[in-house]
BADOSE-946516 format. One record per residue (C-alpha): z, y, x; residue in one letter. Coordinates in steps of 0.05 Angstrom, whole numbers, plus 5000, padded with zeros to 4 digits. Example, Ala and Ser with C-alpha at 12.3 -4.5 7.8 and 13.67 -1.06 7.14 Angstrom:
2
515649105246a
514349795273s
END
This chain:
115
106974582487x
103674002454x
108373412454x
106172652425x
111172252408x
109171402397x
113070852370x
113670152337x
112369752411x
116869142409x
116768452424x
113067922376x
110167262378x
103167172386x
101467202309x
104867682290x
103868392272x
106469092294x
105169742270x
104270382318x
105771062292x
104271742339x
105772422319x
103673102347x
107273672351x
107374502380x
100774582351x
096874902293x
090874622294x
088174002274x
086473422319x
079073242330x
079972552349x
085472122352x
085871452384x
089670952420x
089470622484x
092470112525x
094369922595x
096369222625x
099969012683x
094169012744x
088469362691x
086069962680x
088170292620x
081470162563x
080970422490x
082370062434x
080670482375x
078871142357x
078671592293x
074472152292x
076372792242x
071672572200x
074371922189x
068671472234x
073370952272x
071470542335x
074469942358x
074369512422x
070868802411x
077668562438x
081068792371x
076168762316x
077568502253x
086168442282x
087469142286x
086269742245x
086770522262x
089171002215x
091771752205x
091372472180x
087872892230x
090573572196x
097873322207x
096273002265x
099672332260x
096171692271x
097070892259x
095270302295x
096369692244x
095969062297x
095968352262x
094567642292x
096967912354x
095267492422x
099567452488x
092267892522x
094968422472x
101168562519x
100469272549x
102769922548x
100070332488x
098571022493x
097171562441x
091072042456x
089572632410x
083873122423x
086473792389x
081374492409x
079074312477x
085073982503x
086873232504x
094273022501x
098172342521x
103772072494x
108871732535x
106970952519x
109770432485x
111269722500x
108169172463x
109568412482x
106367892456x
109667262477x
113366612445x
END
């Protein structure tokens, strides 16, 4: 059973930065694609950013330039460095990892960005 596990949600002011950690476990093999996601109040849930296993990322336009994916495919653990957060930032993030043909959630984490 593949579990995900996320965490570093909190509450910061609009500015400020967060870092997002997710790791995998109940698996062998390595993860394909890892990426992150998010899901406000009234939306539906979009991606932010994505790192492939060979290390080609992809962000929303939303986040570009603020945030910044990161990871280790073969130990399947992966980073989501947020700076110059904004209050449209607030959401539920998720962890997705792609691992054989299989894609896995993780249970979200809270991130509010307010003063």
């Amino acid at each position: 059973q593949v579990q995900l596990v996320e965490s570093g949600g909190d509450l910061v002011q609009p500015g400020g930065s967060l870092r997002l950690s997710c790791a995998a476990s109940g698996s062998i093999f390595r993860a394909s694609a890892m990426g992150w996601y998010r899901q406000a109040p009234g939306k539906q849930r979009e991606l932010v950013a994505v790192i492939t296993n060979g290390g080609t990322t992809n962000y929303a336009d939303s986040v570009k330039g603020r945030f910044t994916i990161s990871g280790d495919n073969a130990k399947k653990v992966v980073y989501l460095q947020m700076t110059n957060l904004k209050p449209e930032d607030t959401a539920v993030y998720y962890c997705n990892q792609r691992i054989l043909s299989n894609s896995y959630w993780g249970q979200g984490t809270q991130v509010t960005v307010s003063s």
